[in-house]
C-alpha positions in Angstrom: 0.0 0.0 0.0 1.1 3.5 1.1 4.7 4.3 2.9 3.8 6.9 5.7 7.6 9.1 6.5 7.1 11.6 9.1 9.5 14.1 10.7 9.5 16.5 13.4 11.7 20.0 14.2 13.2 20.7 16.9 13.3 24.8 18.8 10.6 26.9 19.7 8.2 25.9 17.3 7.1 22.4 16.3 7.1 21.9 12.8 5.7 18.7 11.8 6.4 17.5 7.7 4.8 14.5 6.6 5.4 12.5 3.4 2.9 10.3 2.0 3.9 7.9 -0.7 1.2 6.6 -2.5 1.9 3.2 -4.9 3.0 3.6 -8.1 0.4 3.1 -10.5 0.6 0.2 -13.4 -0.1 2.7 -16.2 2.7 5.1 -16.6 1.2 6.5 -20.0 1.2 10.7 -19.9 -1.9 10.8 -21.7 -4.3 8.8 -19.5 -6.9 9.8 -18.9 -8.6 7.9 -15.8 -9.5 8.4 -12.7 -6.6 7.0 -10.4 -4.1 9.2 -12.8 -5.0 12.3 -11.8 -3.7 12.3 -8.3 -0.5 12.6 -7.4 2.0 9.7 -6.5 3.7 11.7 -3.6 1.6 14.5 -1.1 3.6 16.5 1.2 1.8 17.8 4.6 4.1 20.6 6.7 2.5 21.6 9.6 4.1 24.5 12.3 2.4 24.8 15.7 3.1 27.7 17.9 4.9 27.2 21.5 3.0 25.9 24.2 1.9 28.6 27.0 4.2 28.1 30.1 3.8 29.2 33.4 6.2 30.5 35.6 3.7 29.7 38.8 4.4 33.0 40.3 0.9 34.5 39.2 1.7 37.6 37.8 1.3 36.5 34.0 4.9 36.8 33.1 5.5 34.0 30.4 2.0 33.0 30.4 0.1 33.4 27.0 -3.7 32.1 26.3 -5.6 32.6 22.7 -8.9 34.1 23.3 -11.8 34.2 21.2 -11.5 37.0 18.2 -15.4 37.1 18.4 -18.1 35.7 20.6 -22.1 35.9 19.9 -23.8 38.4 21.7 -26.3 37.2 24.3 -30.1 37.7 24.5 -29.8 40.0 27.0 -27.0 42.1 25.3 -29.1 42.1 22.2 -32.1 43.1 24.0 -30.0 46.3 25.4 -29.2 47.4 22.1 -30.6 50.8 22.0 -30.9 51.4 18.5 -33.0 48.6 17.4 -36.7 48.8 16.8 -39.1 46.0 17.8 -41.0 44.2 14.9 -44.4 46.4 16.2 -42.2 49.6 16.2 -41.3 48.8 12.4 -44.1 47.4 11.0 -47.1 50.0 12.6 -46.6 52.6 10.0 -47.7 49.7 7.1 -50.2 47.9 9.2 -51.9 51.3 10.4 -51.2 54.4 7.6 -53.9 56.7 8.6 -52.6 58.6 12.7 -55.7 60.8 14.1 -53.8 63.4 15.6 -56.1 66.2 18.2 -54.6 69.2 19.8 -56.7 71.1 22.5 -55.8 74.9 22.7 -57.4 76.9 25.7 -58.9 78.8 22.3 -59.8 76.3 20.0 -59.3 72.6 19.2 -57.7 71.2 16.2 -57.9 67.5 14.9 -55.7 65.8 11.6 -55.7 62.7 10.2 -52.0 62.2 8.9 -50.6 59.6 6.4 -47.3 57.7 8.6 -45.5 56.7 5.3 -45.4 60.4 3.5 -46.3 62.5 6.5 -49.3 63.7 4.1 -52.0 65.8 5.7 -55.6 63.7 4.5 -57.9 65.9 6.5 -58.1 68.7 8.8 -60.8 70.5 10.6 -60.3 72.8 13.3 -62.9 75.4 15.0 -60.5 78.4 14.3 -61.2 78.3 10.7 -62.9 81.2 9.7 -66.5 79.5 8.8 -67.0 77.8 12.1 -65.1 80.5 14.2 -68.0 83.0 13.8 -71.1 80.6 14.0 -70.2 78.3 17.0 -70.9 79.8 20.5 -67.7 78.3 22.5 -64.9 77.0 20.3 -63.9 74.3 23.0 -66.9 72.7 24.5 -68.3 69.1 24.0 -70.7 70.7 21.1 -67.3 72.3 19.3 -65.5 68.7 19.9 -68.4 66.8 18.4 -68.8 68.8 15.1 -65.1 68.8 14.5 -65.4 64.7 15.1 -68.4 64.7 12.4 -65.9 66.8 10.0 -63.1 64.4 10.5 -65.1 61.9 9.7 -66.7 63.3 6.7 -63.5 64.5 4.9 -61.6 61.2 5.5 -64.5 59.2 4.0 -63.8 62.2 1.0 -60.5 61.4 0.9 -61.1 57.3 1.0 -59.8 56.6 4.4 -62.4 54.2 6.5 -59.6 53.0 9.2 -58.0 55.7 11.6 -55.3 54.7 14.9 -55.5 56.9 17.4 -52.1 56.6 19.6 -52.7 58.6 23.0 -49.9 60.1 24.8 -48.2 59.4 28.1 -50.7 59.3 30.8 -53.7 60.7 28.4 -56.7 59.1 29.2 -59.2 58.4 26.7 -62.6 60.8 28.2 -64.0 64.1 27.9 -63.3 66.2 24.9 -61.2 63.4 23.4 -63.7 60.7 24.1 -66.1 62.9 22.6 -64.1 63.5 19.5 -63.6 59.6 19.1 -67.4 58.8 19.6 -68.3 61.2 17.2 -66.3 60.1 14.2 -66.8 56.3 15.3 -70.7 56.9 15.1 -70.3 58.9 11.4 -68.8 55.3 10.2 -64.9 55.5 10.7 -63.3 52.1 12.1 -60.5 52.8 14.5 -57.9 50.1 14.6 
């Protein structure tokens, strides 16, 4: 069969060569073409290891050497840390719900949009300071005020083609009063909130 010749260095480093002598084969003609010709009769292996850490036993590290890890996965709890990244909700909400009802009470007036996430596009607006309602409403901020800009909302989205609305309150807002009212108002006129 095969005649295995190995070799070893001496020094700092261990270098290892290795000759493997495989049998000659029958057919010596150039211009075969089968399998068992096209490997090579001899294969040469060289192999260097670096030194082996020592240790002097006096603790201080002198002459001791380790190989660490270049890279290590992160953990869950690392990854979870990671400040910049977005949760799937956080990334997917502006696809899932386009249409943001967005109402801003003034101690003058109150003002409701209904804002496209994706292009920041304005699909309806009604507020009482515009100049129609600003003269023929008694109180631009009672519950009366808040339920006919709700019924404009509603009207001008359905105009525009927009049946679905999200509504995201704010820190600590509570869903009641003039808001509530608002909401009511333009679920009753047909608008589905989601």
């Amino acid at each position: 069969m095969g005649v295995l010749v190995m070799s070893s260095g001496s020094g700092s480093g261990l270098s290892t060569t290795t000759h493997l002598r495989l049998p000659s084969q029958r057919v010596d003609n150039k211009s075969s073409l089968s399998f068992r010709s096209s490997f090579p009769t001899t294969l040469t292996l060289t192999l260097t290891t670096p030194p082996s850490p020592t240790y002097n036993g006096k603790g201080g590290g002198g002459g001791c050497s380790f190989i660490q890890a270049a890279w290590t996965r992160r953990s869950r709890g690392e990854a979870a840390k990671k400040p910049n990244r977005k949760s799937w909700k956080q990334r997917t909400d502006m696809y899932m719900r386009p249409f943001l009802l967005n109402v801003f009470f003034s101690k003058r007036f109150v003002h409701a949009k209904v804002m496209h996430r994706g292009t920041s596009k304005v699909i309806s607006v009604a507020t009482t300071n515009a100049k129609d309602l600003r003269n023929s409403l008694p109180s631009l901020t009672d519950n009366n005020a808040c339920r006919l800009v709700g019924k404009l909302i509603a009207e001008r989205s359905k105009e525009a083609d927009v049946y679905a609305l999200a509504y995201e309150p704010r820190k600590d807002e509570r869903i009641e009063g003039k808001l509530g009212i608002i909401l009511d108002t333009i679920k009753d006129n047909g608008i589905l909130f989601v």
